[in-house]
N, C-alpha and C positions, 0 to 999 in steps of 0.2 A: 588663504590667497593674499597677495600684498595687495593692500591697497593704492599702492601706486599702479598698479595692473586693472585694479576695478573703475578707475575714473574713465579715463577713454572710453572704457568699454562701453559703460551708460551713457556715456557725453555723444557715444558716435549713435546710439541708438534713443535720440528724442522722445521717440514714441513708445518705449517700451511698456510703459504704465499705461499706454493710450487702452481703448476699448478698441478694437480693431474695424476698417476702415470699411463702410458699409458696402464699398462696390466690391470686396474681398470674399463679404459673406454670399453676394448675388453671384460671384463666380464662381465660391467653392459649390452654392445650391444648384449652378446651371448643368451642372455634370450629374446624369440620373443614369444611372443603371442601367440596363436593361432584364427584369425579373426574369430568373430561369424558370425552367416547369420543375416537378419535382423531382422529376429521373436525375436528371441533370447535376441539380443542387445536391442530392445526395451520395452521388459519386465526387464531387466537386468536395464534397464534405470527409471522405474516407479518404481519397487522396489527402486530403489535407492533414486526417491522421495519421496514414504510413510515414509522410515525408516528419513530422516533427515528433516520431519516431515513439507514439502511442504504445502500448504495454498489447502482446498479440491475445488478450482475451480481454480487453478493451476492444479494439479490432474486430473477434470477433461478436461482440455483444453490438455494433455497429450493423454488422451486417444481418442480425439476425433481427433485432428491433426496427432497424428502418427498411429491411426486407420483408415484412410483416404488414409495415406501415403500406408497402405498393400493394399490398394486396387488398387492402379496404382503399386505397384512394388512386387517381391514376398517375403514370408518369408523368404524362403530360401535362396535367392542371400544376396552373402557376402558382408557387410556392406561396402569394399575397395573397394566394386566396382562398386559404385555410382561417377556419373561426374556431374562435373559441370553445363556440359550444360542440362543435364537428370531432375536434379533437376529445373534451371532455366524453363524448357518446361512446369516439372509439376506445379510450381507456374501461368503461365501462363494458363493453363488449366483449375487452379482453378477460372480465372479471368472470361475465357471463360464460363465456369458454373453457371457467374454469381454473384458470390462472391465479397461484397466488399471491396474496397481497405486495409481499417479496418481490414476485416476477415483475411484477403491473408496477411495482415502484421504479425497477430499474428499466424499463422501459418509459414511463415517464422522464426520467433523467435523461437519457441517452435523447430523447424528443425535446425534453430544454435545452441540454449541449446545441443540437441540430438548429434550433430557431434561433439562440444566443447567438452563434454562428453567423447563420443569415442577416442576423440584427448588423453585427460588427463588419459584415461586409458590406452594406449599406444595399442591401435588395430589399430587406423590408422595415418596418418603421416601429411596428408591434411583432413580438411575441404572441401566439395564441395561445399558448402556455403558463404566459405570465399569472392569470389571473385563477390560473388552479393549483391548488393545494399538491402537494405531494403525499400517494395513499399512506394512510398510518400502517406502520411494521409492527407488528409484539415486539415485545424487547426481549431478546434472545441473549444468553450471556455465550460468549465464547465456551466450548470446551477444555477443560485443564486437568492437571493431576494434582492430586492434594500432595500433601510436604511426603509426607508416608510413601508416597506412591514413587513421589521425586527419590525420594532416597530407597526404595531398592530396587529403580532403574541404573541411578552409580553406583549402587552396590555390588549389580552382577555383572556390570561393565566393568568394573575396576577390577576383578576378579578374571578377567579376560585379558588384563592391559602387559603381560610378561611377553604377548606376542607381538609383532610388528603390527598386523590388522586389529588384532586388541586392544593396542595402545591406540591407536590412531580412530577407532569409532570411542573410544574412550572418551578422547578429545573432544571429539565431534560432537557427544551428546554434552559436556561439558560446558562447549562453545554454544550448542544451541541454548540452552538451560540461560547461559551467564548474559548473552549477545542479544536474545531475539532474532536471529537473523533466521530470512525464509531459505527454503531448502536451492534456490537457485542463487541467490547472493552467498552460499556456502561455497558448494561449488563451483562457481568461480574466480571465490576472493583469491585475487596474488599476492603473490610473495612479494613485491615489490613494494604491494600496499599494504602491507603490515609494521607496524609500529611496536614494538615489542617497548621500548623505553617510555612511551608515551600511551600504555597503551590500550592501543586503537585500531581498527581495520578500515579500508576505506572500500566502500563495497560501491555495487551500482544495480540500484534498486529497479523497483515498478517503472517504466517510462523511460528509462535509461537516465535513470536521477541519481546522481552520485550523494554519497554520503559517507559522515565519519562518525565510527558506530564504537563505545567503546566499552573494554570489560574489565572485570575486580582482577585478584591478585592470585588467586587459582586457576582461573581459568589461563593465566600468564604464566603460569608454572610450566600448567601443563601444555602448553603451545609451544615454551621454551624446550619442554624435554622430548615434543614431535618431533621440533625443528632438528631435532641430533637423530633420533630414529628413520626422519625420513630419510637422511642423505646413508641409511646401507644399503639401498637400492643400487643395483648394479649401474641400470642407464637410468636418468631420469629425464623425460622427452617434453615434461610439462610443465610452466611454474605458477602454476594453481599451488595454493597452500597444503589442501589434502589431493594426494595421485594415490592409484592403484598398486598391487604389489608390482605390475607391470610399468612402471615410470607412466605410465598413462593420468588423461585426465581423469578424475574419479566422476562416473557416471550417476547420475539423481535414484536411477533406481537401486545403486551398490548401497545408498546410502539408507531406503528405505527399507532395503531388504539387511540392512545389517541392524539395524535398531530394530524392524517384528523379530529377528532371532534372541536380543537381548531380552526384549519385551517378554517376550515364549518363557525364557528361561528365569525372569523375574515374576512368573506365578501375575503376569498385569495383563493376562489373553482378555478376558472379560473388560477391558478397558481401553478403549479409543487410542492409540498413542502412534506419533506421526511428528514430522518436522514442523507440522503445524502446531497443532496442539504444543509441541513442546517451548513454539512462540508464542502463544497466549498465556502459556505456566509463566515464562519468563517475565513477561510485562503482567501477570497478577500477582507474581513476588516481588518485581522491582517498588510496584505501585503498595504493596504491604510492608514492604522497605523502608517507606519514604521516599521514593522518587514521585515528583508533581507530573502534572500532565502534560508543560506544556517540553517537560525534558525527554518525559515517553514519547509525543509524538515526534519530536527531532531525532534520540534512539533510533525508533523502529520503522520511521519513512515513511511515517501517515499521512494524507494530504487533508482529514477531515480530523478538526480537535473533537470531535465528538465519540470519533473512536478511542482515542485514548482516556477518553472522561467513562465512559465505557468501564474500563477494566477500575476506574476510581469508583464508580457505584457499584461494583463486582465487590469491591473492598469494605465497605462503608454496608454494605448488607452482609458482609461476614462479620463485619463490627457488631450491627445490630444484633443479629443472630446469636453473637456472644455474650453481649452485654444482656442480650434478657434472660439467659441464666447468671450471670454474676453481679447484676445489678446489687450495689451495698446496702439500699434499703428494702430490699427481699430477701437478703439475706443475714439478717443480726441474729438469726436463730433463738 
């Protein structure tokens, strides 16, 4: 900025350094709330996620943890006047029920969302959440395919790829493998957002959170040589990146149902394999690659670094794993 622009601007504001003017603080405190009851506040609370346009199983984990919540506590008691230990009992409860750890965590979170909330809108002053732990998880590692397993899923894909649909799920397992991208950011990346010289797909993730997600030099091949396959479709009605042989948009289940028939045929029945999964392979070879964590969670559209540190101890325990058979001084024979 010029500095001939910055003088006035301090000069007109005297007080900008000042500590702000005490009768300032008595009017913004004069203004108090009025506490809703619970019913209230947690419809106040959902509303608030549809509008700023929350992920729909976000939404519904909303509804199912603070519709559980009415059923131990009433609508009508005021939201200030939930305690600590009230809340504590009822996690506990949950646990008694049966519920596991897993569940009782994410219900926990969804009840600190709920009271952060009420915090930031000035109805209540404390958190009764604040001062509890969130229940401890196992550490669970993603599901993946080992490299073996990777390669004769391209194997029997590629071996399908002379036909328009076999080139194009070719792709697809390709793009999943190279990208990470979830099966719903596939399906609708467009053609508009694709960056072939640069490239890069700009998809739109969990929450309606755009991002730019980018892939190596085969997988650009083989996108390159879609791009000419897809246009001998007679009409083409949609400009999604992958359509139907119909010019249509390609539906989530064409895609699941076309990778179990690949799967079938690569002898991998006995093994988990899915658009998911085939995003966890992706981010536990990027991360064996050499990619850091804080570039997988930019990748893959993580909101928590702890997920992507995740697939970094997934690593680092195959490390280990290897190095105590190859260790140099166990092995001088």
């Amino acid at each position: 900025m010029n500095s001939c622009n910055q003088a006035p601007l301090f000069a007109a504001e005297s007080s900008y350094f000042q500590p702000p003017k005490r009768e300032n603080s008595q009017e913004k405190n004069s203004t108090v709330k009025e506490n809703p009851t619970l019913g209230q506040a947690i419809e106040d609370f959902k509303l608030r996620g549809k509008v700023e346009g929350r992920a729909d199983k976000t939404m519904e984990q909303y509804d199912y943890v603070l519709g559980r919540l009415l059923e131990k506590f009433s609508k009508e008691r005021k939201t200030d006047s939930l305690e600590t230990r009230e809340i504590r009992q009822y996690l506990a409860y949950l646990m008694d029920e049966g519920l596991k750890t897993t569940s009782v965590a994410i219900h926990y979170r969804v009840l600190q969302a709920f009271f952060n909330w009420l915090m930031g809108e000035g109805y209540i002053t404390n958190s009764p959440v604040s001062d509890i732990q969130e229940p401890k998880t196992p550490d669970k590692f993603p599901k993946i395919l080992e490299k073996d397993q990777v390669k004769k899923l391209l194997h029997t894909a590629r071996t399908w790829r002379r036909t328009w649909a076999g080139y194009r799920n070719f792709t697809i397992i390709v793009t999943f493998l190279d990208t990470g991208l979830r099966l719903n950011e596939l399906v609708n990346a467009k053609l508009e957002n694709l960056d072939l010289e640069n490239r890069s797909i700009k998809v739109h993730g969990k929450g309606a959170k755009e991002r730019r997600v980018f892939f190596g030099r085969n997988n650009y091949k083989c996108l390159r040589h879609w791009l000419k396959t897809r246009k001998e479709v007679d009409t083409i009605w949609d400009q999604t990146i992958f359509i139907s042989q119909n010019g249509d948009k390609l539906k989530k289940r064409h895609v699941q149902r076309a990778i179990s028939r690949i799967q079938t045929h690569a002898g991998l029945e006995n093994f988990q394999v899915s658009p998911h999964v085939l995003r966890h392979t992706a981010a536990t070879l990027a991360v064996k690659n050499g990619l850091d964590a804080f570039s997988l969670k930019r990748q893959f559209g993580w909101e928590q670094m702890r997920t992507a540190l995740k697939y970094v101890h997934m690593s680092d325990r195959a490390l280990q794993e290897s190095y105590s058979n190859s260790a140099p001084m166990d092995n001088l024979g």
